[in-house]
C-alpha positions, -999 to +999 in steps of 0.1 A: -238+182-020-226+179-055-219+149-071-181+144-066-178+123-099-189+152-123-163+173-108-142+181-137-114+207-122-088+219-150-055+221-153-037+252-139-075+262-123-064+274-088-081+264-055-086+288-029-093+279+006-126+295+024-111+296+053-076+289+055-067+308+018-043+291+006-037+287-033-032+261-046-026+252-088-042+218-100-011+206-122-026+170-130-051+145-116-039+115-095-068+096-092-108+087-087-124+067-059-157+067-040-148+089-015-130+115-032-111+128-062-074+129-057-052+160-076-015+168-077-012+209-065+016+232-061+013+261-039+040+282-053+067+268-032+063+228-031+039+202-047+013+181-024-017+160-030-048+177-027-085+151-019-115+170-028-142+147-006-179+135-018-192+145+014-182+161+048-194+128+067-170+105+045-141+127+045-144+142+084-142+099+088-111+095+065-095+129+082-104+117+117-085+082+115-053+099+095-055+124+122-055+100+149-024+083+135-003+112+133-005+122+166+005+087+175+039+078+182+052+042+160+056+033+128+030+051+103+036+050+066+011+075+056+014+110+044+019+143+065-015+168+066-005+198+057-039+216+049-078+210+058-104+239+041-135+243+022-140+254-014-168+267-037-177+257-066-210+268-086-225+274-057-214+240-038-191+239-006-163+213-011-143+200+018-109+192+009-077+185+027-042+187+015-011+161+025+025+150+013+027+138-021+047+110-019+067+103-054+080+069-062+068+033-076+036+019-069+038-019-053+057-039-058+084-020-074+118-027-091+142-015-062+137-028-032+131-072-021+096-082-021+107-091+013+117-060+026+084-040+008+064-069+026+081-065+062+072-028+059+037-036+049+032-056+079+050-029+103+026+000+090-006-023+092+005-032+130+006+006+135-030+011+121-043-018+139-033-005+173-053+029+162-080+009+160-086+011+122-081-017+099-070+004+067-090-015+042-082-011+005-048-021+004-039-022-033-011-018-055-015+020-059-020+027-025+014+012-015+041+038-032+078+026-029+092+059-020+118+070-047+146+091-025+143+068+004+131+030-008+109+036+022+077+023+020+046+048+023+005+037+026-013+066+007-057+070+004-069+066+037-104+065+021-109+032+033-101+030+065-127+019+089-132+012+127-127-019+136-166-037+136-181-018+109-182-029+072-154-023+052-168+009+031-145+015+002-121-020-014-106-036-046-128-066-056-096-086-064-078-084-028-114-085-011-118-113+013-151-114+007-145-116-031-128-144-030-149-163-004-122-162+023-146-141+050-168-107+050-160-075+048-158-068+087-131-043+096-106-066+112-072-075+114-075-105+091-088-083+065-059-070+064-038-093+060-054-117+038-047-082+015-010-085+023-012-124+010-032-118-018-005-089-031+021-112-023+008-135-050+002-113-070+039-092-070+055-126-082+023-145-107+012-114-122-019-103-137-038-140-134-046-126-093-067-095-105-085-110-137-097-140-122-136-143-123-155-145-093-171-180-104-133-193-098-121-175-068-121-194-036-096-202-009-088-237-027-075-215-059-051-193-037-038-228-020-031-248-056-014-214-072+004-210-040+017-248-039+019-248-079+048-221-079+088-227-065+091-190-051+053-190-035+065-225-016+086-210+004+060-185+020+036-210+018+030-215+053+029-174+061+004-173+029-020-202+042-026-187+074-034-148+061-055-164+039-074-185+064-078-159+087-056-172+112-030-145+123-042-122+151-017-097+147+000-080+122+037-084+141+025-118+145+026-127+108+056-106+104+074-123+125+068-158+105+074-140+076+111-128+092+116-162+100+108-172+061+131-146+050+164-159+069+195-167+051+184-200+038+145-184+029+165-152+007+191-180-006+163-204-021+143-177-036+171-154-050+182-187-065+148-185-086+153-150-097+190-150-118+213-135-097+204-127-061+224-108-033+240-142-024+256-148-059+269-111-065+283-116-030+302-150-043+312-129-072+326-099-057+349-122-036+362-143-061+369-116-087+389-096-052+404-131-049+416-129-086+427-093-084+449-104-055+468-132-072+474-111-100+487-087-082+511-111-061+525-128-097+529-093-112 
């Protein structure tokens, strides 16, 4: 099998199935992991995202669990499958398969409430959890804030993994196991520690994901949590993902639903200028004003 790293596929080169031939033109590339490089394609009539896998084992895996959760009725964020083939190359056979390209904003976006991106989150995990599968890498660039719909879409199933077995394929920042919190057991809590961790990170920034291991630890999440007016009101939701605490995915988003009622939105809207609460307030009394001009005139 060759190397999937030194595959270096140019632009406009077309990929032709073995079996299935279908065409496909590489317009760009979307992105590298260990399991698999990731292109942009068009087929002459509508542009998808075509994975080219290292190996049949991890991508028969990958395919397998996507597979699973398509045929499944609920809630699944994840692309459609549109295409599963071989290809050649210098010799080498290439299994690829080819799904919806999902356009839009990578997490946490600019359009839609961290509260409402993070309620989807948990909804989609819950989905994947009842499959079975804990999905693993959950990282900014895997969570794509749809840009037609402000849906909220899970792409790169690379890392999804039975629950039991070891976590194959993660981001050393929203690693458990990076940051001392647990190991890298396919679990639930895996999970969602990942959903706390991105949490943090969607309102502190860049400190999250440049931290040194010698400083990560449980204790660190807890004082930036506690240390920041917008985190303290999740704070409770927070300290159990991190702890490993929540058995469920709906569990924790049911705490979080409960952090996001009226007087949860109110407080943190109030720490971010203007929130739906104040352009509410300001809509009315500007119809207010409109009306007693209108009475005096």
């Amino acid at each position: 099998m060759q190397d999937i790293k030194m595959v270096n596929i140019k632009i406009n080169k077309r990929i032709i199935g073995k079996w299935n031939r279908k065409n496909y033109q590489i317009l760009r590339l979307l992105g590298k992991g260990a399991n698999g490089i990731v292109y942009l394609v068009y087929d002459g009539t509508k542009r998808f995202a075509l994975k080219i896998g290292s190996n049949d084992t991890s991508l028969s895996s990958e395919l397998n669990g996507l597979k699973r959760c398509l045929q499944a009725q609920g809630n699944f964020l994840g692309p459609s499958l549109y295409d599963i083939d071989d290809w050649e190359l210098n010799g080498k056979i290439l299994p690829f398969y080819v799904m919806e390209y999902v356009e839009g904003e990578s997490f946490p976006g600019k359009n839609l409430p961290l509260e409402h991106v993070v309620s989807q989150l948990l909804l989609g995990l819950a989905f994947i959890h009842q499959q079975g599968y804990c999905y693993g890498d959950l990282k900014p660039t895997n969570i794509i804030i749809e840009r037609k719909t402000n849906q909220v879409r899970i792409i790169d199933y690379g890392g999804m993994t039975p629950f039991g077995r070891s976590i194959r394929e993660f981001t050393e920042w929203v690693d458990r196991g990076s940051w001392k919190a647990g190991n890298r057991k396919a679990c639930v809590q895996y999970d969602l520690f990942a959903i706390a961790i991105l949490i943090l990170y969607s309102i502190v920034g860049k400190q999250i994901c440049t931290m040194s291991n010698t400083v990560r630890s449980p204790e660190r999440l807890y004082d930036i949590i506690h240390s920041n007016l917008r985190l303290t009101i999740f704070s409770e939701v927070l300290n159990r993902a991190i702890r490993g605490q929540y058995q469920t995915a709906m569990e924790m988003h049911q705490d979080w639903q409960k952090k996001c009622s009226f007087e949860g939105i109110h407080n943190y809207h109030r720490s971010t200028n203007f929130g739906l609460i104040e352009i509410g307030f300001i809509g009315s009394a500007l119809l207010c004003g409109c009306m007693v001009w209108l009475h005096f005139h």
